[in-house]
N, C-alpha and C positions, 0 to 999 in steps of 0.2 A: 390586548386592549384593556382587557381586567386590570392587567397591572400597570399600566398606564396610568390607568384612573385614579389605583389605590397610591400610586407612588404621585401621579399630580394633588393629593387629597394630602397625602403624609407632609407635601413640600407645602404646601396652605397651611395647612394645622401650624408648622413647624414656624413660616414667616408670622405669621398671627402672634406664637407665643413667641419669637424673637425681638418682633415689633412692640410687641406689650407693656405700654409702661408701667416699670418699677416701682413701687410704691417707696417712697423717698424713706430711708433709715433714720430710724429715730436719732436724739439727738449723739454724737461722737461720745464714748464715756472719759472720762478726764483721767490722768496717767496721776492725776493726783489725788491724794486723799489727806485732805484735813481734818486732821481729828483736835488739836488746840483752836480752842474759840477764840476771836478776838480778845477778850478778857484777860487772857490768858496767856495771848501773846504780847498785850500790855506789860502784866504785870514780870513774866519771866523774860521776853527778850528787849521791850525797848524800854520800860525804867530802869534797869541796869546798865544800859549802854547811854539812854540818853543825860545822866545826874554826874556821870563824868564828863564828860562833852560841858555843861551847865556848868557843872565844880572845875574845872577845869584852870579855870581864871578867877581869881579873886582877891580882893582887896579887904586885910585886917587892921584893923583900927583900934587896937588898945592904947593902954595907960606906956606902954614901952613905944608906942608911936606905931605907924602906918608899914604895912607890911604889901607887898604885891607880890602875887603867886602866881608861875605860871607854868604852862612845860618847861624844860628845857634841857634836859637829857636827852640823845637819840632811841634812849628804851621807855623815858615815858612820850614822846610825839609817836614812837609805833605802835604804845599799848592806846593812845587816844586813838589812831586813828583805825586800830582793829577796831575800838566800841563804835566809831561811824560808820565802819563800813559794812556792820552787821546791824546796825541801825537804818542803814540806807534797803539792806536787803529787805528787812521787814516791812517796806509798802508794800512791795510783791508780793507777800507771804498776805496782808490785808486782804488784799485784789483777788485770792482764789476763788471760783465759785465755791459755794458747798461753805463756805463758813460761817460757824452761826456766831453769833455777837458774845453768847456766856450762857451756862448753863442752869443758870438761876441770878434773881436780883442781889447781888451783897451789896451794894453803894449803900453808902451812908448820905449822899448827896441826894436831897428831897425833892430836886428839880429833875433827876434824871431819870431820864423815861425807863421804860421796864425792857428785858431784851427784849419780846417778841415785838415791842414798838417801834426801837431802834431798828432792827431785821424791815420791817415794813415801811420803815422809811429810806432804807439804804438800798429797798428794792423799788421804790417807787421813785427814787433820785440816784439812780448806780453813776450817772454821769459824774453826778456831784461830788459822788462819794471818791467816784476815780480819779477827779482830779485832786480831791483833798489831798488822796495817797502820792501822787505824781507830786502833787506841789511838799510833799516833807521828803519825797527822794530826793528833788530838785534842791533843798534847804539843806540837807547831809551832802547832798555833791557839794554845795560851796563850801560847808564844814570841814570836806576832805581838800577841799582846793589850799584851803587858809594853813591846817595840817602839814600838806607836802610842802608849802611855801613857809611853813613855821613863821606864821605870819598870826602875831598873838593879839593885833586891832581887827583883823578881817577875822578871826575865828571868836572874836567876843562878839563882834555884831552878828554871827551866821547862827549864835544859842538866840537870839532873839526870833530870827526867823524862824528856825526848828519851831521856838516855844510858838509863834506867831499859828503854822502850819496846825499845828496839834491841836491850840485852841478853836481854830475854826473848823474844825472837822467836829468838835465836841460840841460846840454850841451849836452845829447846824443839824448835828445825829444824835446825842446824847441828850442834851439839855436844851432843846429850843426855846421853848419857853423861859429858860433864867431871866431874869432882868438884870440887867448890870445896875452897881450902885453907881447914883450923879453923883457929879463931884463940887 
């Protein structure tokens, strides 16, 4: 009977701390680790990839007459289209959590907010901010579409959207306050 009791007592304890809810783990730790700030990922990966994509096409107008420039080699449409498609990677690279904006103010631009303001606005609008990111991958997809289709009108208008993308994300995180000049 003793052991009865002890062994129905063992089986209670045991359901009790079976049943017990778990206290929920904290958050997942992330398999990545950003150590380049946004800043940083400006200056080193998408100004270098984005000024060819922009340079890409262009129209010279001297004293010798009108000149138009564009790919048309098979080695320069797959050196353009390596810089977009390392261009397009970097909104994901944006999107990681754990990035901080820059590790001190350098701008020289007197409208633009300090990091830790920028950081506290892209945390107080992360929505906003993911779509900015979304909408410049979405603006390199069409860049790489115009690319594969060596299509030199559809990849002039697609630098405007890029530029399009870029700037709203800077005037809505960067510089909110700018004032544009009227015209």
């Amino acid at each position: 009977m003793k052991n009865n009791f002890i062994l129905s007592l063992a089986l209670i304890v045991f359901g009790v701390v079976a049943c017990e809810k778990k206290p929920e783990s904290t958050k997942e730790e992330s398999p990545f680790r950003p150590t380049a700030t946004i800043q940083e990922l400006m200056l080193s990966v998408v100004d270098p990839n984005v000024d060819p994509i922009w340079n890409s096409i262009q129209t010279i107008s001297n004293a010798d007459g009108v000149e138009e420039k564009h790919p048309q080699t098979d080695q320069e449409w797959a050196t353009l289209k390596n810089h977009a498609v390392t261009l397009r990677e970097v909104a994901n690279l944006l999107l990681m959590d754990g990035r901080k904006v820059a590790t001190s103010n350098t701008s020289t631009v007197a409208a633009e907010l300090s990091p830790d303001e920028i950081e506290k606005l892209i945390a107080s609008n992360r929505p906003a901010f993911i779509k900015n990111a979304h909408d410049l991958h979405e603006a390199v997809t069409q860049a790489i579409v115009a690319i594969d289709a060596r299509d030199v009108a559809a990849l002039e208008a697609t630098g405007a959207v890029i530029d399009q993308a870029c700037e709203k994300c800077h005037m809505q995180f960067w510089y909110p306050g700018d004032k544009r000049p009227t015209q």
